[in-house]
N, C-alpha and C positions, 0 to 999 in steps of 0.2 A: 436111564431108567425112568420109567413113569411111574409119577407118583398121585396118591391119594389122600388129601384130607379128611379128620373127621374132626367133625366140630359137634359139642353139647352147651349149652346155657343156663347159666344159672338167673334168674330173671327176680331182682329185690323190687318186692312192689307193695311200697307204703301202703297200708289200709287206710280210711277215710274217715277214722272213729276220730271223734269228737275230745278222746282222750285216750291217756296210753296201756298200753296192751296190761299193765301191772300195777297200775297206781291210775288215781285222778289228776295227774297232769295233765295238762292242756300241750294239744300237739300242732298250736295254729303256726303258721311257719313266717320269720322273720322276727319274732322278737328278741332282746335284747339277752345281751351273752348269760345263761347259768339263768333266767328267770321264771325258767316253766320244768325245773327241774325239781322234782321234791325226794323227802327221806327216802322214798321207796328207789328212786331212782340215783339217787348218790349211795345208795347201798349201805345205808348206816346200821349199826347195830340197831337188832330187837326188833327191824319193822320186817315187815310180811306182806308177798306178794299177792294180786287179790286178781284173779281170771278176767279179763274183758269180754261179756258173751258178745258184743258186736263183733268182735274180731273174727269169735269162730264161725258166728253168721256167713259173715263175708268172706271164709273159706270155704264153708259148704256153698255157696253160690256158686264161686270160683269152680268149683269139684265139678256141683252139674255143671256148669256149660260148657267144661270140654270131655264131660262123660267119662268123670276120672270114678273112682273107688271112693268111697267115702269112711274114713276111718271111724267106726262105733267107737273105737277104744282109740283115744293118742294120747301119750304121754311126754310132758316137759323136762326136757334133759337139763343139766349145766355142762356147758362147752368153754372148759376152763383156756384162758390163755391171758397173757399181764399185760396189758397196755394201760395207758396215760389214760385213755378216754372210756375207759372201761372201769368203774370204780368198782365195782365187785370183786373182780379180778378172773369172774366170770360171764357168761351173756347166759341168759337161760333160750334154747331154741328146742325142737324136737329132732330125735333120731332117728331110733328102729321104729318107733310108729308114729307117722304123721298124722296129720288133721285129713290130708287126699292124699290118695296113691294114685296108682296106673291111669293114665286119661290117652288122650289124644286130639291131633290139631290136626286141620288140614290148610294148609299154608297154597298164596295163588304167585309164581312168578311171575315174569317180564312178557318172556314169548308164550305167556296162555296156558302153559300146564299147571298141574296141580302136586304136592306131595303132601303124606301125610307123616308129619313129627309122632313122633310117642315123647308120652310124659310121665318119668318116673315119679313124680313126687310134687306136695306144695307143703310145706310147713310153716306154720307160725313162728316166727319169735322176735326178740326185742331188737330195736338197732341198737347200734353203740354214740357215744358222745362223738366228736369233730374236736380234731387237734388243728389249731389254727398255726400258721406259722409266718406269717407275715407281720409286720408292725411291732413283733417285740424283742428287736435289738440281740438277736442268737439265740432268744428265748423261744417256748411253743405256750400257746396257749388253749387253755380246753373247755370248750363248750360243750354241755350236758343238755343243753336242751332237747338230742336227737334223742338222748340216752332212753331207753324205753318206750321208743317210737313203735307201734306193731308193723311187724313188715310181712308179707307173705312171701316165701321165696319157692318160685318155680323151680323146677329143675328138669331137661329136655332128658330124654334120650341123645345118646349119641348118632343121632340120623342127617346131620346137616354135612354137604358136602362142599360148599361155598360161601365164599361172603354173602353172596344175595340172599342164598339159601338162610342164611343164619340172622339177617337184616330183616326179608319175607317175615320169619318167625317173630322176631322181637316186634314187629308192626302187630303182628296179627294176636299176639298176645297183650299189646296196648290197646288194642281196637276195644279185645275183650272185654278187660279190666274198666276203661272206660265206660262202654254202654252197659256197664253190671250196676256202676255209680259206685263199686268199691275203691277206688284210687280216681285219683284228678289227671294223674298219668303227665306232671311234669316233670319232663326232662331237665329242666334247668334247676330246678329248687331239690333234688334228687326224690322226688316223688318214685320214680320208676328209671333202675340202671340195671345193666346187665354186665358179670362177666363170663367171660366165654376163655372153655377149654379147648384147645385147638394142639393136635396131634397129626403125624404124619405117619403114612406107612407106604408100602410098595402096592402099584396096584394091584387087585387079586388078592393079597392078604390077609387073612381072615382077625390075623392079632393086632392088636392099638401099638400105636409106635409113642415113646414118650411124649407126654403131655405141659406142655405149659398155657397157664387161668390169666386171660389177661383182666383187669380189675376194673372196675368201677367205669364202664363206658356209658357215656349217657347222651348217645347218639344215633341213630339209625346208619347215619353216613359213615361216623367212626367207628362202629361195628365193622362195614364191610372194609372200611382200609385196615383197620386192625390185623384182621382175620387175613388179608392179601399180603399186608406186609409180615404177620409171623410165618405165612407159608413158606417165603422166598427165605426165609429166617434158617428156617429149620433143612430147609433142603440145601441151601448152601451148607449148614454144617453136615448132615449127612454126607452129600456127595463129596467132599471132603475126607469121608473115612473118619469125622467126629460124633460125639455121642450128644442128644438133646440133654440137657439138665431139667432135670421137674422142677420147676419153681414158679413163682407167682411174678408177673410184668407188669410193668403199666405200659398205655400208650399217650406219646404226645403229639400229638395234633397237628400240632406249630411244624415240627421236623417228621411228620407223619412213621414215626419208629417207634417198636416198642422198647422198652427197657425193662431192666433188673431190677425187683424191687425187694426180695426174698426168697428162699427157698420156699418150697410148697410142701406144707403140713399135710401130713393124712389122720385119718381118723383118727387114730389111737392117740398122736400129739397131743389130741385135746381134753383127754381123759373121759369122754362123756362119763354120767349118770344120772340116772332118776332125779329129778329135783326134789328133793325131800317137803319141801314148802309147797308143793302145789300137788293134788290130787290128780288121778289121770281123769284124761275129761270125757265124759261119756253123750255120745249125741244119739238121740233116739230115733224110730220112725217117721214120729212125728214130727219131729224138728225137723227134720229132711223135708219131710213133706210141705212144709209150712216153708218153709225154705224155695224149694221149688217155684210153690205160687207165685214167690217174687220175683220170677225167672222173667224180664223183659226180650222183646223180640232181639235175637242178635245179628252181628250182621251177615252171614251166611244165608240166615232166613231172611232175612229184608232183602238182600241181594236179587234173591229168585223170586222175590215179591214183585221187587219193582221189574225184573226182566218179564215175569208173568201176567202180572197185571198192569202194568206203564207199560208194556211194550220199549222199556230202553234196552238200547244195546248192554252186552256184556262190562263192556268199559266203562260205558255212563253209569252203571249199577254198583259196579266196581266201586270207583273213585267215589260216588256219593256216602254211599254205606261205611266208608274205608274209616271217616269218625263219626263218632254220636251226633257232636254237633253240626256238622254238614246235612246229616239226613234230616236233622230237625228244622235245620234252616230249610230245606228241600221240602217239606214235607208242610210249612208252615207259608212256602212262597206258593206250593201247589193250592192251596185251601182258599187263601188270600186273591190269590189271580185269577182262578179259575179255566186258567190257560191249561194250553196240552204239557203234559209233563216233558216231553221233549225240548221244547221252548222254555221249559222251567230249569230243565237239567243244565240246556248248552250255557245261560248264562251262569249259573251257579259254579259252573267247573272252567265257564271261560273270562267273560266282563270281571264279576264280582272275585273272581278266587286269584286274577290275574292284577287284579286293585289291592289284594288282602297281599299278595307275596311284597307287592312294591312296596306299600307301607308297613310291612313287617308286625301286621294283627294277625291274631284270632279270628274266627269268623265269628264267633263270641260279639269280637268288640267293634264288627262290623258299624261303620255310621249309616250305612243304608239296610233298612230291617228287613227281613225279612215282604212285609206289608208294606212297606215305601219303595220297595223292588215289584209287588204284585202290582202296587198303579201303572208301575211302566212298562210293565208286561202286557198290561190290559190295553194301555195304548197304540201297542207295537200289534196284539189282536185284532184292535178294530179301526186299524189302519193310518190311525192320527199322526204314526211316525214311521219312518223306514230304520231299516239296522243300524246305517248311520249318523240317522239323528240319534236314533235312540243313547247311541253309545254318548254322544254329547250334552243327553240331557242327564244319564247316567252319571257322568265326570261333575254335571252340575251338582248333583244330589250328592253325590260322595262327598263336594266343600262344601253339604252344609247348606246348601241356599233353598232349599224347600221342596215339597213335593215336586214331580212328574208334572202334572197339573201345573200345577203354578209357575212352573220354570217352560213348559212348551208356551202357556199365554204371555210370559214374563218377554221370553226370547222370542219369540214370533217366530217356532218352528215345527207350526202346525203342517203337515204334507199334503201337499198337493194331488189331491185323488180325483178330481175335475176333471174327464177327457177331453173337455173343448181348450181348458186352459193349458192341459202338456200339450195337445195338439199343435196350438197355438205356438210354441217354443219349440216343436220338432219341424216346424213350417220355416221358422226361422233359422235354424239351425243351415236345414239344408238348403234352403235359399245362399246362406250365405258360406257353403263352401260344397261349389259346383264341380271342380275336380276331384272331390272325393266320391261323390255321385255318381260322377262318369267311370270312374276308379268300380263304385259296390256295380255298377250294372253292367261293365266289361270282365268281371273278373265270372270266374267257372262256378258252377255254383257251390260246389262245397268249401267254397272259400270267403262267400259273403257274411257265412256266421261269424266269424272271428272279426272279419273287417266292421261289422254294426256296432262293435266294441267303442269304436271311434265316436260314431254320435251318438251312444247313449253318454259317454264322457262329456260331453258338450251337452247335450243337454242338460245333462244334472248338474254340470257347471253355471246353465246360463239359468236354472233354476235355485239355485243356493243352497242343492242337494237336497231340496224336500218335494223334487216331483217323484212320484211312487216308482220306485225302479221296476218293479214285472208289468206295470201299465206302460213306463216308455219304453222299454221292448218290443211289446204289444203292436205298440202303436207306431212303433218307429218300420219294425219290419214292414207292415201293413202298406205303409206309406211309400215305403224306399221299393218296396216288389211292385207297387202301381207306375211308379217311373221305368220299370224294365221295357 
């Protein structure tokens, strides 16, 4: 039988408010266990929860830029359930009416096509504490710090058909959050996790086949093994004549499997209701509107910016746009060097992004700037260097040893742009290897291109790689077709 996946996501993505969604805690990340949690958020008697308008700011943002619905009227439910890290014994989040409804995404795959996600829903509400479970002797320990952290949680349509498909989305939904400046969108510190519902059915069928949420993946990569390995999960037990269980997984990484971590709760488990303590919240025109203005170009628009006016290819457009900070870096080397955006793009996605993977940075925390990249661009313009010095003087500048400038005068790897002086070393060259000569002027002639391969090697060897490579070309054919 041929089967069918469907996959939906639910996508938790910390706000970037300066404090928490219910109280004046501070939600800076990394401090010390229980010290940025206060009464409101340890749930004590008598205190009262107090609305965070950044929060809902930063939902209506959210809303426009995937051209969702925008809730006039949402109101804050309690989603009862008992855990350690939950001192209320409740989370307050929303229900039946969110902050944004209905939107939509258009997501870019691998091989070049496009789909478009639908988005049920984004709603406000608090995270929960962190049960810690290491270092206390069979004990858990709980940290409150998250407790009351605002988080906005996506939630897709059930439109995704594969890991890719479902990996595409969770990128494209970081992309977004990102250039909105509402999340910092790390993965590691759980700024931004997604988990995903992943069901099988027979192909053609029009009904969901049981559903298991795997939890808390805070990976692009681990999404799409996730998603491959609950496939093979479930269809093994189907094909088998067994039934899926609805429950909630995790996955681990290390043994790349999911596992059992709970049954899977539905709504009513949780008892929602109105939260009595907080008002429903009501957003106007005007706040929309105001809202909007603060809409920065996104990257679908920048995409077709740079395809329409830089003339880059689709791919170069692609990959720059793909984060804020890349486009910035891009857009700050274009300004800086004054070079063609082309020559701006190939190093940024090639030299520089190919030096950020090996050192395991940011392009943030790039050592060569943006501006200390545009000198060696300018260089590489007006001829001072070829591809391959440049790359050498580049590697200079990444440890550190100073500008462009200073490290071509420092190295003495100014290039040789001189016609009498490459002359001069292509004269030598072939003086001194007269069977290869005899070789380029015996041989047919759609074969002597490949063969001049040989002495432009020599020469840029017996030049110390800074004679101009499209001049000894140039100058080498010119030379070598007068001995025919």
């Amino acid at each position: 039988m041929e089967w069918e996946v469907v996959i939906g996501c639910e996508i938790h993505t910390q706000l970037a408010t300066k404090s928490k969604i219910f109280s004046g805690a501070a939600t800076a990340y990394g401090a010390a266990p229980n010290t940025q949690a206060c009464a409101v958020d340890l749930g004590l008697p008598g205190v009262l929860p107090v609305l965070n308008k950044e929060a809902v700011r930063m939902a209506v943002k959210f809303g426009l830029a995937v051209d969702a619905e925008i809730g006039k009227r949402s109101v804050f439910a309690r989603k009862n359930y008992f855990y350690p890290d939950l001192p209320k014994g409740y989370q307050i989040s929303q229900f039946e009416l969110p902050i944004v409804g209905q939107g939509k995404l258009a997501i870019e795959l691998e091989e070049g096509s496009s789909k478009t996600i639908g988005i049920t829903r984004a709603h406000l509400e608090e995270d929960a504490g962190k049960s810690l479970h290491e270092d206390f002797h069979g004990m858990t320990g709980i940290d409150l710090n998250r407790a009351g952290t605002p988080l906005l949680e996506i939630v897709s349509d059930p439109d995704m058909r594969s890991g890719a498909e479902a990996s595409a989305y969770m990128r494209k939904i970081h992309s977004i959050v990102t250039y909105l400046g509402i999340c910092d969108g790390n993965l590691q510190e759980g700024s931004f996790r997604c988990d995903v519902n992943i069901s099988m059915r027979p192909k053609g069928q029009e009904e969901f086949g049981t559903r298991a949420e795997i939890k808390n993946l805070n990976s692009f990569r681990f999404v799409e093994r996730a998603v491959e390995y609950e496939m093979e999960r479930q269809i093994a037990i189907l094909e088998s004549g067994g039934k899926v269980v609805q429950e909630t997984r995790l996955y681990d990484p290390d043994r790349d499997e999911t596992r059992s971590m709970r049954s899977k709760e539905e709504a009513n488990d949780y008892r929602y209701f109105p939260d009595p303590d907080l008002l429903p919240v009501v957003v106007t025109d005007e706040f929309i509107e105001a809202v909007r203005a603060t809409l920065p170009e996104l990257p679908d628009a920048k995409r077709q910016r740079y395809i329409g006016e830089l003339a880059l290819s689709e791919k170069d457009a692609a990959g720059l746009t793909a984060a804020n900070a890349t486009a910035d870096y891009f857009e700050a080397l274009l300004a800086a060097s004054g070079c063609e955006a082309k020559l701006c793009a190939n190093w940024v996605m090639g030299e520089l992004s190919a030096a950020l993977n090996r050192d395991g940075l940011a392009i943030e925390a790039s050592p060569v700037s943006a501006a200390q990249l545009g000198g060696l661009l300018q260089r590489i313009a007006d001829n001072t260097l070829s591809g391959k010095l440049a790359k050498e003087v580049f590697e200079a500048m990444w440890q550190g040893e100073g500008s462009a400038d200073a490290i071509i005068e420092q190295k003495g790897l100014k290039q040789i742009t001189d016609s009498g002086a490459i002359e001069a070393i292509i004269d030598e060259v072939i003086a001194g290897n007269a069977a290869q000569v005899a070789g380029y002027r015996a041989a047919e002639p759609e074969k002597r291109g490949k063969m001049i391969g040989f002495f432009v090697g020599q020469v840029m060897k017996a030049s110390q790689g800074k004679a101009n490579p499209g001049q000894v070309n140039q100058l080498l054919k010119s030379r070598l077709d007068a001995l025919l």
